[in-house]
Phi, psi and omega in degrees: 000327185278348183280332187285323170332313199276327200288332199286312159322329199261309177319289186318304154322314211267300201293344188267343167288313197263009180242108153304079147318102155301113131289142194290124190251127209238129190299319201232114162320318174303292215249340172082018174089006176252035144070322191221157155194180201288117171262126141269116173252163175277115173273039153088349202211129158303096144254114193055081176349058148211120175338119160280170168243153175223124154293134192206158193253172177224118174307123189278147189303339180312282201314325165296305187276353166288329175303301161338277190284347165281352184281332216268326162291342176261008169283003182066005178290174174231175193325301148342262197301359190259019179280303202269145227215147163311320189302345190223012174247112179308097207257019171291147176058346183267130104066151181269332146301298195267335143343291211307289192319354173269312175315330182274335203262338184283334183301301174308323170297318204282335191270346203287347180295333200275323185249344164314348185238026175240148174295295190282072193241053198246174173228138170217132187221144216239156183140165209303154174297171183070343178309297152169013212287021160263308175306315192279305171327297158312305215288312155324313186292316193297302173320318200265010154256336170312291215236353176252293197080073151250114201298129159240173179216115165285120184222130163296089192307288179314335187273301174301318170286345136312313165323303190308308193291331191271338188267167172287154185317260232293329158298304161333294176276003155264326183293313186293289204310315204291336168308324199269277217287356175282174198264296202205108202247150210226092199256138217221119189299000000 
């Protein structure tokens, strides 16, 4: 018995100098690929004069930005466009109506949270080609998928009422519903 004994000892010893536990390799070290993860804070209040703590979880930035970038592919914006910004679009030299129309359109950003659940809650801005009314238009889509994760939709009028025409009834009505049901859709001359 002491010799099986001594071998099951020697065995347990050999396996345990030699088996290595691989930590599991995980896109975002923080949160371990579960998107949130656990914050303990002080809530401010006292019992038998000591400060509670409460756990709460908190969304980690991977999970934003995965989010982020699947809201920034189905919005059709492109690459191109996904560039442009209140920051590069350049108010030098240009017409005192397109000054106002940038002013109008950071206003409409800054606002959209206050107005979004109301029926006039739209921007359309209007004006000679070239001025920049895509540009400031994106640059509201970009933000508010940026900096909110608000599902926008691009939709290219002439281009887009060709897609339409050319697809089938079953298309016609997925293409249409996702135009009524997106949070914010961005019809572009």
């Amino acid at each position: 018995m002491a010799a099986v004994m001594e071998e099951l000892r020697a065995r347990s010893q050999l396996c345990s100098e030699t088996t290595v536990v691989e930590e599991p390799e995980y896109n975002c070290p923080r949160c371990k690929d579960a998107g949130s993860y656990l914050v303990r804070k002080k809530n401010g209040y006292f019992i038998r004069g000591v400060e509670v703590e409460q756990d709460y979880y908190v969304e980690c930035e991977c999970s934003k930005m995965l989010k982020i970038n699947r809201l920034i592919k189905s919005s059709a914006i492109t690459e191109e466009f996904q560039k442009m910004s209140f920051k590069n679009f350049s108010t030098d030299s240009v017409h005192p109506k397109v000054v106002e129309m940038k002013s109008k359109a950071n206003q409409y950003y800054a606002a959209f949270d206050q107005i979004k659940g109301y029926r006039q809650n739209s921007i359309m801005l209007i004006g000679q080609p070239g001025c920049g009314k895509t540009h400031l238009l994106t640059a509201i889509s970009n933000y508010l998928i940026h900096t909110r994760q608000v599902p926008v939709l691009y939709f290219p009028y002439k281009d887009g009422m060709n897609n339409l025409a050319a697809n089938n009834f079953e298309r016609k009505n997925e293409i249409m519903d996702r135009m009524k049901e997106i949070d914010v859709l961005f019809i572009d001359d």
